[in-house]
N, C-alpha and C positions, 0 to 999 in steps of 0.2 A: 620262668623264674630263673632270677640270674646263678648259677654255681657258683659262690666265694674261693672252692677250693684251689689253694697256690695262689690266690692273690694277695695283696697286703691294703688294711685298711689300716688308718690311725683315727685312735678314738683319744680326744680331749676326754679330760679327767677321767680315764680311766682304772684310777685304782682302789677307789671306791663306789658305794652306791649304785646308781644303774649304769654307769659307762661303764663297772666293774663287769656286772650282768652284759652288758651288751661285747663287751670283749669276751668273754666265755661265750657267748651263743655261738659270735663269728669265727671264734677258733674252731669248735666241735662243730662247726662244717667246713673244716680246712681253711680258714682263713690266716695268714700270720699276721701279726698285732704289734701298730707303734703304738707303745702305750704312753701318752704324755699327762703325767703331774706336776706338782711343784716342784720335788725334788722326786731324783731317780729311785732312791731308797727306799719311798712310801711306795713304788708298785714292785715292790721285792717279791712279795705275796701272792699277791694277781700273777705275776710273772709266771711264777712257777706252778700254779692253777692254769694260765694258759700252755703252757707249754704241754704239761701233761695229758694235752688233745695230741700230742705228736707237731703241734705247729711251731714257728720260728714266735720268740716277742720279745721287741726291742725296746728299752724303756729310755721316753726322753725325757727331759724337763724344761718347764716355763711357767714364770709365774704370768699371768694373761693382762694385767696391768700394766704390766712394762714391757711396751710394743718393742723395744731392742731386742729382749731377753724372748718374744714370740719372735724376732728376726731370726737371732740365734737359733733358735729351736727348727725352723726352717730350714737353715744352714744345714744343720746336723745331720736333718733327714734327706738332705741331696745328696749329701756326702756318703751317704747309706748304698747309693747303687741302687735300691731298687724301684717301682716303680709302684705308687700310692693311688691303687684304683677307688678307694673307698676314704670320705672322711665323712667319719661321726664326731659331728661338732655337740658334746655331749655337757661341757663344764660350762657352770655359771654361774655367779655367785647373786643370792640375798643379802643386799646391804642394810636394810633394817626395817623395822618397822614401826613406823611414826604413827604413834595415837596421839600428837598432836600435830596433823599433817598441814596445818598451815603453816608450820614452822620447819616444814620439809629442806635441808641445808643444800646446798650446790653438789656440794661434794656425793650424794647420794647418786645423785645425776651424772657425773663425772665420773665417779668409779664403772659405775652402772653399764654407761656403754662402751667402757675401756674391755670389759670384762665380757657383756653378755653381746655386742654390737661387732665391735673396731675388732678386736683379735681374731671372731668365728670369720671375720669376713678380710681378714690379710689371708687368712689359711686358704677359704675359697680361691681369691683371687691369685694363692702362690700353684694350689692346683689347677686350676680349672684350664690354662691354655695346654697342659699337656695332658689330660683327657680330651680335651677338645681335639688334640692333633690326633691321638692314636685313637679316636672313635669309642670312648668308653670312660664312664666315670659315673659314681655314686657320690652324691653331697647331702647328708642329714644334717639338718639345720633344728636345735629343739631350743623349740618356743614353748611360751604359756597364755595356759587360760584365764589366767588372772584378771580382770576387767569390775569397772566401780568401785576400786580400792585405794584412793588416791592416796591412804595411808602407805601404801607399795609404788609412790607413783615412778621413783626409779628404777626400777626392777619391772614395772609391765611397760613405760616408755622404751627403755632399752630392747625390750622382748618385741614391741609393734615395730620397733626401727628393724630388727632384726628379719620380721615376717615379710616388711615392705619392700626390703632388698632383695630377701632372696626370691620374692614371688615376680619381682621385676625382671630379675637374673633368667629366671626360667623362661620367661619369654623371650627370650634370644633363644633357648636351648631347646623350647619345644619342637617335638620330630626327633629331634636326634637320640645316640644313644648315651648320651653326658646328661645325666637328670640330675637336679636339686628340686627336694624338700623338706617339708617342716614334720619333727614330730612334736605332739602332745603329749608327755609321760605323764601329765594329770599330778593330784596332790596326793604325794607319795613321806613315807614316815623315811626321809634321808635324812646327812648333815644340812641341806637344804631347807627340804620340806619339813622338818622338824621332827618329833616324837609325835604330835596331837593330828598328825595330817590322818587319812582314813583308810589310805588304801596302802597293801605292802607293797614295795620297790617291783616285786618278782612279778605286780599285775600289769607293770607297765611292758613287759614282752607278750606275743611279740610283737606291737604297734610300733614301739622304740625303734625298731632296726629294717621295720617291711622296707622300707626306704631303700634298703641296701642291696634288696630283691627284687623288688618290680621290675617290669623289662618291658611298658609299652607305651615307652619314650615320651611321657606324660611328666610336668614340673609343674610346681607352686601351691602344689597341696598343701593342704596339713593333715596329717597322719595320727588325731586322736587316740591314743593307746586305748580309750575306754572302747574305742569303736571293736577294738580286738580280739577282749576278756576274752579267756579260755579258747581261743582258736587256737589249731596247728600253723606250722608257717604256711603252708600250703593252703589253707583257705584265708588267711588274712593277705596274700598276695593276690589272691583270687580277688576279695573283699575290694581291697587299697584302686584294684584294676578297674572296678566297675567306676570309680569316684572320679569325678569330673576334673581339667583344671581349671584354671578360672581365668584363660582367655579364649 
């Protein structure tokens, strides 16, 4: 199982919701933490919840629509010095829901994979050649379960574009120690998943983050949280270990 401690992950939207949860887990195993939201000032809070693990948490901002403004936010974190073993590509946005999905507008689809496709996957590719070079690198990529909802069809489009890349990605990667994969945090009661979803935010650990642990240079999974329920990190990296990948 990988140790986090002293290294530095950045989690997308983490200042609330589960990227909030998933930046507190990976501090309180020594992880430091770029926390990126819209604006710096919404992870004031989380900030200083991470922090008081003893870890560093630098908070940046991007709104993920406007690919300049993820260029920017790129920029920022080079300029930072340190070295980004870990991305939790955690934010995503629901553009709506059409109960008259014949009338589904462009725009749904547009937004859709500016947000949940094009920005997880500028971040990939600004990381990934320098885990590649120094032999090491975590990439969580979270998808959904969503499927026969064509009322959601931009929002689980966006999510299949998302799975097909990064499960393609891994196949360059499998063997080594630079892994990408998917997790499933399932239908959880967020600003997201709504108030009516079933399950609480805090069931989707620790499936969310195994990703960030596994260490037997296996990519392309997807890493269901429900597969997780109620395990310690120690048996759901056990669990995540046995699970195939799919070339």
């Amino acid at each position: 199982m990988v140790d986090v401690k002293g290294r530095w992950a950045l989690v997308t939207g983490g200042a609330r919701g589960i990227g909030r949860l998933v930046s507190l887990f990976l501090a309180e195993r020594g992880c430091n933490i770029i926390l990126q939201s819209r604006k710096k000032e919404h992870a004031d809070k989380v900030k200083a919840e991470v922090e008081a693990f003893g870890v560093k948490c630098i908070p940046v901002e991007a709104e993920l629509s406007d690919l300049d403004s993820v260029k920017s936010m790129l920029d920022e974190i080079d300029s930072l010095g340190v070295r980004v073993d870990i991305v939790m590509n955690n934010a995503g946005m629901q553009v709506a829901y059409r109960t008259e999905w014949l009338k589904t507008p462009v725009e749904d689809y547009t937004k859709s994979f500016l947000i949940n496709t094009t920005a997880p996957m500028m971040i990939c590719y600004h990381f990934l050649p320098g885990m590649i070079e120094k032999g090491f690198g975590r990439i969580v990529n979270t998808t959904s379960g969503i499927a026969l909802e064509p009322e959601q069809a931009g929002y689980s489009a966006s999510k299949a574009a998302l799975n097909k890349v990064t499960i393609d990605i891994g196949s360059k990667l499998q063997g080594t120690d630079v892994m990408i994969n998917l997790t499933d945090p399932g239908w959880c009661r967020t600003d997201l998943g709504g108030p009516n979803a079933p399950n609480a935010p805090e069931s989707s650990i620790p499936g969310v983050v195994v990703g960030a642990f596994v260490d037997d240079k296996k990519s392309g999974r997807i890493f269901g949280a429900g597969l997780f329920y109620d395990m310690t990190l120690e048996q759901a990296v056990e669990k995540a270990h046995s699970m195939c990948s799919p070339y």
